[in-house]
N, C-alpha and C positions, 0 to 999 in steps of 0.2 A: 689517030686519036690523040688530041692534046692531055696536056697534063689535068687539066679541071677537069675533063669528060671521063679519060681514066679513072681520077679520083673518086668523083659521083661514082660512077661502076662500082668501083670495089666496095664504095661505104654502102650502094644499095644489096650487092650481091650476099655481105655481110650482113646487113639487116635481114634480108629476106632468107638465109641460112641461120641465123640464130631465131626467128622466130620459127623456120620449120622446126628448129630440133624442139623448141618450148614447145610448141604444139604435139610436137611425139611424147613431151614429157607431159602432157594433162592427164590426171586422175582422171579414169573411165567408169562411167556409172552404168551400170549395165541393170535390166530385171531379168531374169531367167523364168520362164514360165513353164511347171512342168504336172503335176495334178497333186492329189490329196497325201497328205501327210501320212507314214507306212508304206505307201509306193514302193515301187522298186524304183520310178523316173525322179520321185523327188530325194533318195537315195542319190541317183545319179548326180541328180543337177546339185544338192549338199557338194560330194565330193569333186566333181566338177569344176564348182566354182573354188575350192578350195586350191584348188592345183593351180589354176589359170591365174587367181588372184595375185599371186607372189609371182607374177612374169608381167603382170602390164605395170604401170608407173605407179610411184609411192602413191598410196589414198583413194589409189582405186578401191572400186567395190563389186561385187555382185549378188544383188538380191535375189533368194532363190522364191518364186511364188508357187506355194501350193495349191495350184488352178493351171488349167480349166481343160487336162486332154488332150488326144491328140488331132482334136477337129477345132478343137476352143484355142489352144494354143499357136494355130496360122492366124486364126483370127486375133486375138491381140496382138500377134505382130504387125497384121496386118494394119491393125487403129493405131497403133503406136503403144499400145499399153504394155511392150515387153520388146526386148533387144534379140532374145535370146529365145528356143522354146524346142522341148520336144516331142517326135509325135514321129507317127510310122511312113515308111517311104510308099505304102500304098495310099495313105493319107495325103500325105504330102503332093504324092499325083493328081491329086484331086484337085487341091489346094490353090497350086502352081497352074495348072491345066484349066481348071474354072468347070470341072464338072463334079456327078457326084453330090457333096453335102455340098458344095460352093457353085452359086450361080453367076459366079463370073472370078477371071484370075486373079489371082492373089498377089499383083505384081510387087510389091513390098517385101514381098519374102524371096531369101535364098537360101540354096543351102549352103550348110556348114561342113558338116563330116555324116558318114552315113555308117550303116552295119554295125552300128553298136552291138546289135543281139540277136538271138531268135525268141520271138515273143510268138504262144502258144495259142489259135482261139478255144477257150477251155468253158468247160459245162460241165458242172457240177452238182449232182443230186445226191439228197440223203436217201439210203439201203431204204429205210421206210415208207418211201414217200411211193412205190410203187412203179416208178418213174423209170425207165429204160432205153427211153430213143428221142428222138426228138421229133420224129411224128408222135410221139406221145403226148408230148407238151403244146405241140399243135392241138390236136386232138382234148386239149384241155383236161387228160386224167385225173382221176381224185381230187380234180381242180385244184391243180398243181399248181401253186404260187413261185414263178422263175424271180430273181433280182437279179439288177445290172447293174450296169455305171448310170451316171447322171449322162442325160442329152450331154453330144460335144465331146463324149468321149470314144475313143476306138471300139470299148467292150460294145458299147450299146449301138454304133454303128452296125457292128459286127451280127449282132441280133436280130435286127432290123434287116439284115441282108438275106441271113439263113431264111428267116421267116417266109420274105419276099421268094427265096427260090423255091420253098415248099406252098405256094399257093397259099400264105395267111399274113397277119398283120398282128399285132400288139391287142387291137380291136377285134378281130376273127375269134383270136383265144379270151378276149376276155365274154364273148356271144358265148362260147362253149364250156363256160367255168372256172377257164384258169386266169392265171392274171399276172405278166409280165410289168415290171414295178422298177426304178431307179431305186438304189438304197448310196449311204454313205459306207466307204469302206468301214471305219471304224465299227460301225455296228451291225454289220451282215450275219458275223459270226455268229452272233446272240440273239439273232430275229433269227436265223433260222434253229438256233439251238433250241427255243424258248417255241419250236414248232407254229413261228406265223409266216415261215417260206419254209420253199423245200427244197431250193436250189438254188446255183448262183453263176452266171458267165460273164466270162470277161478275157481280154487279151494278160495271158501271165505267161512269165518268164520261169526257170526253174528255180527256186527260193523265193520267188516271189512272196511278201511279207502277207498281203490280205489271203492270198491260196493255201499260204502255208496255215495259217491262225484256222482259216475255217472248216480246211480239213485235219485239223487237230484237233478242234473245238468238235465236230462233227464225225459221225460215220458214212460217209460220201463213198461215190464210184463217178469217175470222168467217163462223159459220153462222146461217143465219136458223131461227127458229122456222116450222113447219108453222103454214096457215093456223086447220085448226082448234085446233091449239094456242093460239095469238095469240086467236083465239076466245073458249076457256076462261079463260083467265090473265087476258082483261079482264073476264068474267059472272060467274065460278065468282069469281074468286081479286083482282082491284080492280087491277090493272095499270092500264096505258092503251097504246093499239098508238102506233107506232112506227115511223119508217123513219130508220136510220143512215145521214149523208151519206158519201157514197164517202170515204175516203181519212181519216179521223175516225181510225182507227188503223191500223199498220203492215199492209200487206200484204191490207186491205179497203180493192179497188180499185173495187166495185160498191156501190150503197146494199143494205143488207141490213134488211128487214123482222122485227121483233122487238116486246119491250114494253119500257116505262120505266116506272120511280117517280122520287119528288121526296126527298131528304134533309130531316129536321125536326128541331129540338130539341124534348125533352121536359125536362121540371121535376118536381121529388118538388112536392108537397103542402104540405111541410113548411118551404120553402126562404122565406124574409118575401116580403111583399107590396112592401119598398123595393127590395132585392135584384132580385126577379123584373120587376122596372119597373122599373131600371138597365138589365138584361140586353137586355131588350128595348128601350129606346129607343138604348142604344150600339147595337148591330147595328142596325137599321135604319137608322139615321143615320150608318152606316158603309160601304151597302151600295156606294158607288162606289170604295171600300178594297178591296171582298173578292176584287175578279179579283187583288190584289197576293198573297194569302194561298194561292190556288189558282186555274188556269184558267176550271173548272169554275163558278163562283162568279160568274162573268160572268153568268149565267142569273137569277139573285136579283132579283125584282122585289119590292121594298118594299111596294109600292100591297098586296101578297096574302101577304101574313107571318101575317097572322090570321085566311088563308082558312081555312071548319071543314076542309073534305077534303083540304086541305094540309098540315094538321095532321091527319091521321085521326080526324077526327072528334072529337081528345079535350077534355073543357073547357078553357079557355084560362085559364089562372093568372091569378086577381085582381089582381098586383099589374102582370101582363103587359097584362091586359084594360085597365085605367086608363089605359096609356099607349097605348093603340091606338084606345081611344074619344077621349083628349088631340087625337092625332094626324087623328082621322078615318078611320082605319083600320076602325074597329068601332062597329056600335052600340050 
């Protein structure tokens, strides 16, 4: 190698090393997309982005979005309408996999870290309403008015499931007088205070902020799911069964038999491989912070952030992967 060819080398190898490191150095915009304001996930994704923000480059940011579930939230990853999003690893199989709420794969999405929590499917009725099983609300008693999440979210997928495994629909029960209905968290408590519902399901964590309100607000009892329901929901649909300890929320004074999923972060595709290897080695190495951030989060075992079925299955973002094989977490 002569001296000018040398030269060239060294002046390109130096340009192309000082633009990598500038480009590690770019402010990262990220949106975080996690559901409605009170959550326990937009909780998360607040304190979240709080911890992360102060470890990628001066001026970064991330926006926490209060939308849209944990069916709504693959999907804006998917358009591009978010970086970031949470939503459960039974969701997330669906998501990733292309069955389920999604008719085709979601290949945009990965995941990030998985087993944030154990999130509860929970069913909620007021002592008055008559109400005691969930063939009852099948069955349309007292024309029992249930509320859910809005479409797009896990509670109302979760609904929709039960339903389906006891031979009815949203439509069955509203034939029979009762009437399954989306409401906004914010206002559950007091539509059903104010006696125009009499119940209420959703996927909830333990302090969960809307379960906690409306069975305080409320004199409720948590209904267990039918055996062969719990059945279904773990063969047909990837749950996993469950037994709620007594006293976990207001007015469930006995353990009630049910399913759980796990909370997961998912990643676009599109987000750098420095980025996606921040995210992941701050949270992990944060995990004994995150009971400060939410109760719930007490549950977070580090050791299985990169478990696949913790993450539904989905690939694990390269830049995620590096720091988990780093760690010893992955191989």
């Amino acid at each position: 190698m002569n001296r000018l060819t040398a030269f060239c080398f060294s002046v390109a190898l130096s340009t192309l090393t000082g633009l990598s490191a500038a480009s590690a150095q770019q402010p990262v915009k990220l949106r975080f997309a996690t559901v409605g304001v009170g959550s326990a996930w937009y909780n998360y994704g607040a304190g979240f982005a709080d911890l992360v923000t102060k470890q990628l480059p001066k001026g970064s940011s991330i926006d926490v979005l209060p939308i849209a579930g944990g069916v709504g939230n693959i999907k804006l990853i998917q358009s591009g309408e978010a970086e970031l999003g949470i939503s459960f690893a039974v969701t997330s199989a669906e998501g990733c996999g292309g069955f389920g709420a999604f008719s085709q794969k979601q290949d945009k999405v990965m995941g990030l870290i998985g087993g944030l929590d154990t999130y509860y499917f929970g069913t909620f009725v007021t002592k008055a309403s008559g109400v005691t099983s969930w063939n009852d609300i099948v069955a349309g008693k007292n024309k029992f008015h249930l509320l859910t999440t809005q479409a797009g979210g896990t509670g109302e997928q979760g609904v929709r499931q039960v339903l389906q495994l006891l031979g009815s629909s949203k439509e069955s029960v509203a034939q029979k007088g009762g009437m399954i209905e989306p409401s906004t968290r914010s206002g559950t408590a007091e539509i059903i205070k104010d006696g125009n519902a009499g119940g209420w399901a959703h996927v909830v964590t333990k302090g969960h902020p809307a379960a906690t309100q409306i069975t305080t607000v409320n004199d409720m009892i948590m209904l267990p799911l039918p055996d062969d329901v719990i059945k279904g929901m773990t063969e047909k649909f990837g749950w996993a069964e469950v037994t709620v300890p007594a006293n976990t929320f207001k007015g469930q004074t006995e353990p009630v038999k049910t399913v759980r999923a796990a909370s997961n972060i998912l990643i676009a595709s599109s987000v750098s491989d420095d980025a996606a290897y921040t995210i992941a080695k701050t949270l992990v190495e944060s995990a004994a912070a995150m009971p400060r951030i939410h109760a719930a989060l007490a549950d977070f075992d580090p050791k299985l952030a990169a478990d696949p079925a913790l993450n539904g299955n989905c690939p694990i973002h390269p830049g995620a992967a590096k720091y988990y094989r780093e760690a010893g977490l992955m191989k």
